[in-house]
N, C-alpha and C positions, 0 to 999 in steps of 0.2 A: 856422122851427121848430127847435128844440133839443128832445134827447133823453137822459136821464143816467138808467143803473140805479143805485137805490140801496138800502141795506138797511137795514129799519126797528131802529132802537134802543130804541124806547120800551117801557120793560115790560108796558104793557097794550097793545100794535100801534096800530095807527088802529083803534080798535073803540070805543062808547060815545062817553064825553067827547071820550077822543083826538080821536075821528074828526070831530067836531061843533068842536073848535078848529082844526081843519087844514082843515076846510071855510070857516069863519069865514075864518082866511089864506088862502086861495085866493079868496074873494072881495074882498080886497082889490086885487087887480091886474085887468087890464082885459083882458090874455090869457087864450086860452085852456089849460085845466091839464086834463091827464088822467092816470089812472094805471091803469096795466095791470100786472093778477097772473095770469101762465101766458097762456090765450090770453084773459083778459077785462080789457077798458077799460072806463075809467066815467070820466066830468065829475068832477073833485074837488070842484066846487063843489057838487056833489048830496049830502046827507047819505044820501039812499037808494041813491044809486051807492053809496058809499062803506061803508056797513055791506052791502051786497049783495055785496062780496067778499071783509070779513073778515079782515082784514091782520094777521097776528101779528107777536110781536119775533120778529127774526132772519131775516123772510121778505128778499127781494128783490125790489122791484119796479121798474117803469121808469115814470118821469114824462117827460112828454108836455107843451112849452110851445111856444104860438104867439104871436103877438101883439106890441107896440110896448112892451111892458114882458116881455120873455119872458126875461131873463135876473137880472132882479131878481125876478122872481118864483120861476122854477125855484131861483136860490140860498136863498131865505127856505124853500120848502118843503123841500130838502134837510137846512135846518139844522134845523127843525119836526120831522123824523123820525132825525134824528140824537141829537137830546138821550136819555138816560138816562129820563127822566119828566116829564113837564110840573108845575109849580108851581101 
């Protein structure tokens, strides 16, 4: 298991679309991916976890990978929430 806080960049946070394409990439890997804001985890791969916490720009959260791809995975969603806006 790896563990990296990170701080979301995207102008609209993971909320909506964001959040529904970060899910999409989290299902791409075969580990498991969580993200926790304050004291609440949620599955990234769950679009209902995921708008159930509401993630703005500038917050900080901590992802949560486990699994036989957990470091290519943890990097791609890093970079997912590091961009500016998504295209």
């Amino acid at each position: 298991m790896i563990q990296e806080h990170v701080v979301v960049h995207l102008k609209s946070g993971l909320q909506a679309r964001s959040a529904a394409l970060f899910v999409q990439e989290a299902n791409h890997y075969s580990s498991k991916i969580e993200i926790q804001k304050s004291n609440k985890k949620v599955n990234a791969k769950s679009i209902m976890g995921m708008m159930s916490i509401a993630i703005r720009s500038g917050e900080e959260v901590l992802l949560i990978v486990s699994g036989p791809d957990e470091k290519e995975a943890l990097n791609a969603m890093k970079a997912f929430v590091s961009q500016d806006d998504i295209s």
